[in-house]
N, C-alpha and C positions, 0 to 999 in steps of 0.2 A: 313022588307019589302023584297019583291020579288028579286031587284036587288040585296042588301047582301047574297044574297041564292045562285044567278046565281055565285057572287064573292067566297065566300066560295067554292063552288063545283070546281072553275077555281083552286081557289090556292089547293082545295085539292088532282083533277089529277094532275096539275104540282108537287106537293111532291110526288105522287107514284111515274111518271117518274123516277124522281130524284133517290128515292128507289130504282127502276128497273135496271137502269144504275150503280148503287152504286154496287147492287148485282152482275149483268151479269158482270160488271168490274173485281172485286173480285173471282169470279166463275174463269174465263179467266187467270186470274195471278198465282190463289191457283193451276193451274193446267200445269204451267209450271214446265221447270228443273230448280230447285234451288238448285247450289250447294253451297250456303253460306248463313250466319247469315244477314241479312238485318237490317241494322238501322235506328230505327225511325227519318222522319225528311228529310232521303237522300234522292235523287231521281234516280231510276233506270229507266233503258231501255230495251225494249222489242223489239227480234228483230227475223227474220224467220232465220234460219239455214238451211244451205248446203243442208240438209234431210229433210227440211221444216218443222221443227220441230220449233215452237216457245222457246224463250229462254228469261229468265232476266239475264241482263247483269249489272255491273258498270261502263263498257266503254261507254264514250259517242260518240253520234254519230256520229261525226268529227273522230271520231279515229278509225272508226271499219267499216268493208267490207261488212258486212252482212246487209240484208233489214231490216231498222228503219221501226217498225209500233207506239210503242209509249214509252212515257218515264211517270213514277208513283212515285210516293209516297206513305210508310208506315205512317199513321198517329196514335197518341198513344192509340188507341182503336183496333188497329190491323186491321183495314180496308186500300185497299190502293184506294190511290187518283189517278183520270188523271190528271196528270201536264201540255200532249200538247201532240197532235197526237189523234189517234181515234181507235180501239181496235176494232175485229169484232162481233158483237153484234150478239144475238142469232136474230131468225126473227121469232117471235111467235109474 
């Protein structure tokens, strides 16, 4: 029936979202300065630098000077996760 149509088409743009933000997250992180081995599991922090340079960190934010934009997780597929905060999204 027609409603199950309307509901499939909902849940099926809420999974690209999903997708969209999965990637644009990932794109954003794979393209900071990473000077270490990241373990799956942890949660790191992402934060703007002196130069405004974005940066991951393993200081948390209580402990560190620099502007908190978000804190992620590797997960074991090699994607990383938002854990809290909000990361600046492409606007296409």
């Amino acid at each position: 029936d027609w409603s199950s149509v309307v509901c499939s088409s909902d849940l099926l743009k809420t999974e690209i979202e999903k997708l969209k933000e999965l990637y644009e997250l990932n794109e954003f992180i794979y393209t900071l300065d990473l000077r270490f081995e990241p373990i799956i599991g942890d949660i790191y922090h992402v934060y703007q630098g002196r130069d405004s340079k974005n940066f991951l960190s393993m200081i948390a934010p209580h402990q560190c000077n620099f502007t908190y934009i978000c804190s992620v997780s590797l997960n074991t597929d090699g994607q990383w996760v938002l854990q809290k905060g909000t990361f600046p999204r492409n606007q296409s």
